[in-house]
Phi, psi and omega in degrees: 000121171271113162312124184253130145238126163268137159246119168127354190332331154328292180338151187268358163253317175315297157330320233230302163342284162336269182315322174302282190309308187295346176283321198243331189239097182297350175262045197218120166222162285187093127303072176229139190277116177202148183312294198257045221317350190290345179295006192212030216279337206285352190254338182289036156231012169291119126351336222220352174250163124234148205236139170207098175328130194185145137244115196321350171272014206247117191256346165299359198275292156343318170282312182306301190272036154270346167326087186086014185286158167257323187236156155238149181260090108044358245252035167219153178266085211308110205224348199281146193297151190057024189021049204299352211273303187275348177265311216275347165300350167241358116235062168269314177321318209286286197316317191256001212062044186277153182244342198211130182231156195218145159186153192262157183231214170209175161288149176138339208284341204221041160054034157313327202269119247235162200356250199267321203273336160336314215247339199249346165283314183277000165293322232265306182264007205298318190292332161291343216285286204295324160310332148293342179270326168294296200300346179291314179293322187297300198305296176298314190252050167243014177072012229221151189273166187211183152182107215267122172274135185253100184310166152260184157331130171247151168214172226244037162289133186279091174202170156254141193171086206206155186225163178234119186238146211246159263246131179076033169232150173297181187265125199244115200096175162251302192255171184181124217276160192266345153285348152299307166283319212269335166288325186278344149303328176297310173309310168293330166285335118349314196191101181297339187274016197276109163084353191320128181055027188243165174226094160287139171286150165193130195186163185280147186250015206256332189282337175337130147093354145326159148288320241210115183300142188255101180258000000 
């Protein structure tokens, strides 16, 4: 059985995550850490879940549920000062063995994002940038296979559809459907060696030359 812990499990991708894993990878089971774990009431009676109250700043909480884990999600953009979210999650990793870390990110980190919506994104994320750009760094130097996503705009199209550009490429899109992010967690979770130590772009590429976010 490969061990899963999401943090942040609540989340409208984490959520999508989920309901996927428990649907396509029978060997997978399902930790998951939320403030209010009754937000998930409709999963306390899976076999195959554990719902565990928590906050990702709290790191004995963080150590617990890392116990016997093989992989962690992320399923937030680590914005908390001194970024405490991603240091105490690589060591609580270092401490329990964990090998695979995921975390979400935004666009933006490394002035990828390409013309007028490039210029109209970072006035829009600028106050966040730097606490996403440390922990993306924090990621990269923790010895730890990682894969940092870096999200677009998002919207709640039903569709899969993404093109993926890896760190020091431009950002290709704007937008992007939230199913869509949550495929390419299946996927690294599918296969860890999957995007392993890279900091991915991910976005509809059809969206290329907005202005503008496309919902």
């Amino acid at each position: 059985m490969k061990n899963v812990l999401i943090l942040g499990a609540n989340g409208e991708i984490a959520r999508i995550v989920e309901q996927r894993l428990l649907g396509e990878q029978s060997d997978v089971h399902l930790t998951l850490f939320l403030r209010q774990k009754s937000r998930l009431a409709n999963l306390a009676d899976n076999s195959r879940v554990t719902l565990i109250d928590g906050n990702m700043t709290d790191y004995q909480a963080v150590k617990a549920a890392m116990h016997g884990q093989d992989i962690v999600y992320i399923a937030a953009v680590d914005h908390t000062p001194d970024n405490v979210i991603t240091r105490n999650v690589i060591k609580a990793s270092r401490e329990q063995g964990v090998q695979r870390i995921i975390e979400s990110s935004l666009l933006g980190l490394y002035n990828e994002v390409p013309g007028e919506y490039g210029r109209w994104n970072y006035q829009m994320v600028k106050s966040g940038l730097p606490a996403a750009i440390h922990a993306d760094e924090l990621l990269a130097q923790s010895g730890i296979a990682y894969t940092t996503l870096r999200f677009p705009w998002l919207n709640d199209r039903d569709e899969i559809k993404y093109q993926l550009t890896h760190r020091n490429e431009p950002y290709v899109g704007v937008s992007g459907s939230r199913q869509s992010m949550a495929d390419v967690i299946v996927k690294i979770i599918a296969d860890p060696t999957f995007l392993a130590n890279d900091s991915v772009g991910i976005a509809d590429a059809a969206t290329q030359g907005e202005t503008r976010p496309v919902y």
